[in-house]
N, C-alpha and C positions, 0 to 999 in steps of 0.2 A: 574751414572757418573755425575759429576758437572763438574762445568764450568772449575773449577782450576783443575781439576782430568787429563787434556790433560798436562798438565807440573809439572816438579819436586816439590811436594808439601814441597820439604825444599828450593829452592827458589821463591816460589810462594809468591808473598808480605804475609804477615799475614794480608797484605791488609791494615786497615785503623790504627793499632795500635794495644793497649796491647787487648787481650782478655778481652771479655765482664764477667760479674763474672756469678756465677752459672753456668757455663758450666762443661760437662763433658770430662772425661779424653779421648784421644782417643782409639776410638776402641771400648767405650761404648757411643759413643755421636751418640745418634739415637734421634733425638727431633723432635714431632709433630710438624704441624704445631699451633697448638694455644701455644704451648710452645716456640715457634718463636716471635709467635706474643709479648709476657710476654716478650721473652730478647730483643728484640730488638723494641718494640713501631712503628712497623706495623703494617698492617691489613691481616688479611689472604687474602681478595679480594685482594690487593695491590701484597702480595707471589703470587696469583695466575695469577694475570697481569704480572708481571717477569716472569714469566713459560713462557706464552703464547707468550711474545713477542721477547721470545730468551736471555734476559737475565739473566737466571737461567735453560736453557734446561734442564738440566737432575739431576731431583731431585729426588734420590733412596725411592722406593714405597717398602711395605712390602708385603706381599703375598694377603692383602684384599686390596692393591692400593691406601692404603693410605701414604700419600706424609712422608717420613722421611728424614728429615734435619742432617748434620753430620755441626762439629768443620769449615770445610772449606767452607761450604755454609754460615756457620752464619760469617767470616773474608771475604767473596765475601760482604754479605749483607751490612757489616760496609764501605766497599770500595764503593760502591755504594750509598750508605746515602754520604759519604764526597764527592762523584762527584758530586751529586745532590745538594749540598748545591756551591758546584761553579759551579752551574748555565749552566753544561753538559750539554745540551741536550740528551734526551733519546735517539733520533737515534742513538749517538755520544757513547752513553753507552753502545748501543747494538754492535755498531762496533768493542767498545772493547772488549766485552768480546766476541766477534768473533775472534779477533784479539790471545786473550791468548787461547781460543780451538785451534785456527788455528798451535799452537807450536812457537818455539823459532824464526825460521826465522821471526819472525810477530814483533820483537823487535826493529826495526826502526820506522815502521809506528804507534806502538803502543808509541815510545817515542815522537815523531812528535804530536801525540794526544793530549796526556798529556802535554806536552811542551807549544801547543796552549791554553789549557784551564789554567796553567798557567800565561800565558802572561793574561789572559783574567782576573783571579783575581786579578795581581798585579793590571790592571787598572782599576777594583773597588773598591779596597782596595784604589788607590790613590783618587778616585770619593770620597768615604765616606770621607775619611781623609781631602779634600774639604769642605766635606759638615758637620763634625765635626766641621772646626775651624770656620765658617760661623753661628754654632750654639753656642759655645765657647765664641765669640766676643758678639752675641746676648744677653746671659744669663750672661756675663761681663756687658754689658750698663745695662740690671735689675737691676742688683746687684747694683750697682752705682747708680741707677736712685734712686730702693728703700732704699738707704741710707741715701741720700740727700734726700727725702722726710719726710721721720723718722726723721732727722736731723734739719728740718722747722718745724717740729710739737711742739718738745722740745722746 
């Protein structure tokens, strides 16, 4: 069982966007783990930290217990790459995917979550956009300076 396996895998997000390519159809999407690693530019150590720390609990094992990855863990993995690049915190990631095992009643505090991390990138996206025109202005006076220098040499 995966993490998205506790609710309706046709409204379970596809998670972070369109399917990653080379994937298999479902129903035949059994992928190792280093075939994991190939589509999505993890590290099996890293798959295995997700296991460990609840944010991947239950990742279907073949009859010798090696780990097989299906269609909805590798759309969990892409949802979790895009929390982690807004700067979630891991506890906070673990919550969620607590939060979607825990079933539909979990959809308040699971939008609450998301809603805060949210609010959290708009205000570094406006921090960068700051620190954009601050370099903007900067690389403005260069340009101007090495113009006017060029323009004394002539």
């Amino acid at each position: 069982m995966t993490v998205t396996e506790t609710t309706d895998t046709r409204t379970t997000e596809t998670c972070a966007g369109p399917p990653q390519g080379n994937r298999r159809p479902d129903g035949e999407d059994r992928y190792t783990i280093s075939e994991v690693v190939a589509l999505t530019g993890l590290t099996a150590h890293t798959l295995r930290w997700y296991e460990r720390i609840g944010l991947m609990p239950h990742i279907d094992r073949s009859h010798t217990g090696q780990r097989r990855y299906r269609n909805r863990d590798l759309d969990w993995l892409a949802l979790v790459g895009k929390l982690r690049l807004t700067g979630m915190p891991v506890a906070d990631m673990v919550r969620y995917a607590e939060l979607v095992r825990a079933g539909d009643h979990t959809y308040t505090e699971r939008f609450e979550l998301l809603k805060e991390t949210r609010e959290d990138v708009l205000a570094r996206i406006a921090e960068l956009q700051g620190t954009l025109a601050v370099l903007d202005r900067k690389i403005s006076f260069y340009a101007d300076a090495g113009r006017a220098l060029a323009s004394e040499r002539t």
